[in-house]
Residue, then its C-alpha position, 0 to 999 in steps of 0.5 A: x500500500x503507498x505511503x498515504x499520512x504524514x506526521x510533522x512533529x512541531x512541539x519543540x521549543x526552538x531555544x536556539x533562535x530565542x528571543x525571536x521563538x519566544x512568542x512565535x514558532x520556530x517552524x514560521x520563521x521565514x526562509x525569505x517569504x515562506x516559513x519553514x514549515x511549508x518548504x517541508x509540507x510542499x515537499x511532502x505535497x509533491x511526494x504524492x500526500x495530501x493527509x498531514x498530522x502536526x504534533x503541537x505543543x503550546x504556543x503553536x497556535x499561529x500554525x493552525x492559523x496560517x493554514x486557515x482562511x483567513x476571511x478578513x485579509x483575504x477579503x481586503x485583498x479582494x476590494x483591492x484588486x490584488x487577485x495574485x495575493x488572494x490567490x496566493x493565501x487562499x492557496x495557503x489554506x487548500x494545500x492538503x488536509x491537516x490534523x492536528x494533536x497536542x503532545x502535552x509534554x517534551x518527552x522527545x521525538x519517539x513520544x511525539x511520534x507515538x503520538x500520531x497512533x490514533x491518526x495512523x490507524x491501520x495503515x501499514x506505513x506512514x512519513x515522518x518529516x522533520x521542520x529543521x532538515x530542507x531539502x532541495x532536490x528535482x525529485x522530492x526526498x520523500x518522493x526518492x524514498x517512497x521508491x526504495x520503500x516500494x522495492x524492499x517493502x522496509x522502513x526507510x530512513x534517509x541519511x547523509x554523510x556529516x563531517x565525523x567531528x559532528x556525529x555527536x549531534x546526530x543519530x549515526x547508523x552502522x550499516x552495510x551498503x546493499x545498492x548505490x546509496x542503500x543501506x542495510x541498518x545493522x545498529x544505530x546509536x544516538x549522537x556517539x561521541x566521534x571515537x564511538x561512532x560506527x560511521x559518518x552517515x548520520x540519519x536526517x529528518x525523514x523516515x517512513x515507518x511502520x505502524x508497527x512501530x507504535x508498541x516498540x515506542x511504548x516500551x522505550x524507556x527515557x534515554x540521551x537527555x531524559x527523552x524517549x528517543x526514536x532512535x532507540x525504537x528503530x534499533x528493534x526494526x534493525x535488529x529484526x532487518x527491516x530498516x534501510x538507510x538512503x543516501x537521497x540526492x540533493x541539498x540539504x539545509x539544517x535551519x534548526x541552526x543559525x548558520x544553517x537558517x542564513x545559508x539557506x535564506x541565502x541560496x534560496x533567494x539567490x535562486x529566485x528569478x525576481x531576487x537573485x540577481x540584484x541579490x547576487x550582486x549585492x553579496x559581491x559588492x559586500x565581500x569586496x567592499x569588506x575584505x571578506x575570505x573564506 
């Protein structure tokens, strides 16, 4: 059967762009004029799924209210004349059918997936997305992994090779490379010191599960940081083999970190017909004027 459902979970704090998080959330800061958020769902949209889970927590409200109607804006936007804005945000709140459950309290990422049990149902698989990973490729992440899930009929995660001073902020997978990019799961370890890791292929922000998953998760006990931890959950379908890692072409954009946020508003602007070039030059003119080297 396809992968129909998507879970976002979207609880987290964002302590790493406070102040600016404190009264909006993270997943709504704008990489140039869309938030986070919907880079990840038009990437899920274009995978072929119109059927979103997002798992709040409080605080979050002014996500439900972006992808609604908007009758007062969009009204105004009408007496004006401005038919490519009113599209624009009625757009906006037609993009896919969204659900939303409220994880009460920050047990980790395995407890906002086990969250999700009820909205899955008896589907054999679903996706899980996460807000910080963007990923730009022709073909969607999502769309590439749905592909090697079809062919292997397993649990999908996708990976990417990091820098081996980095993988201690990862979950890092120890495997064997069954195919061009394709990995069977032997073991997986949440962020290892460099000196322990099995490998330098991290696991980033897509998965697509099983439905199988949910009583594993129930039996998890808090690990790294206090947390239920998915990672923990996907050492059992390792075990059992019935996980592949997917090394998924394109480039990916970590804006769950300052660094990360800037580059990506950067290159995505710089892509844009309407933006680019001015944006382009200006950048040049600055690194010149300044003296900047890598």
């Amino acid at each position: 059967m396809p992968v129909t459902k998507a879970v976002f979970p979207v609880a987290g704090l964002g302590t790493r762009f406070l102040p600016a998080t404190k009264a909006q959330p993270k997943e709504m800061l704008p990489l140039v004029d869309k938030p986070t958020i919907q880079y990840v769902m038009e990437e899920a949209i274009k995978s072929g799924i119109d059927d979103f889970l997002f798992v709040t927590g409080r605080g979050k409200m002014a996500l439900e209210d972006y992808f609604d109607h908007s009758a007062e804006l969009e009204y105004h936007l009408k007496e004006k004349g401005k038919t490519d804005l009113l599209a624009l945000v009625e757009n906006i709140a037609c993009m896919c059918q969204i659900h939303y459950v409220r994880q009460k309290n920050p047990l980790g990422l395995g407890h906002a997936v086990s969250c999700a049990r009820q909205h899955v149902g008896n589907d054999p698989y679903f996706a899980v997305l996460l807000g910080d990973d963007i990923i730009v490729s022709d073909i969607p992440c999502l769309a590439q992994m749905m592909v090697v899930h079809e062919r292997t009929g397993k649990a999908v995660v996708a990976v990417r090779r990091v820098p081996h001073e980095q993988v201690s902020s990862y979950g890092v997978i120890d495997g064997r490379e069954v195919g061009k990019g394709i990995w069977e799961i032997r073991d997986l370890v949440e962020k290892p010191r460099p000196e322990d890791a099995p490998s330098d292929l991290a696991v980033i922000g897509r998965y697509i599960l099983p439905s199988s998953i949910f009583p594993i998760l129930d039996t998890i006990q808090p690990g790294h940081g206090g947390e239920i931890q998915l990672t923990d959950a996907l050492r059992h379908l390792a075990r059992d083999g019935q996980i592949i890692g997917y090394e998924f072409e394109g480039t990916r954009y970590d804006v769950g970190d300052p660094k990360g946020f800037l580059r990506a508003t950067i290159e995505l602007a710089l892509e844009r017909d309407d933006l680019g070039k001015d944006l382009g030059s200006y950048l040049a003119r600055l690194v010149q004027e300044r003296g900047l080297r890598p």
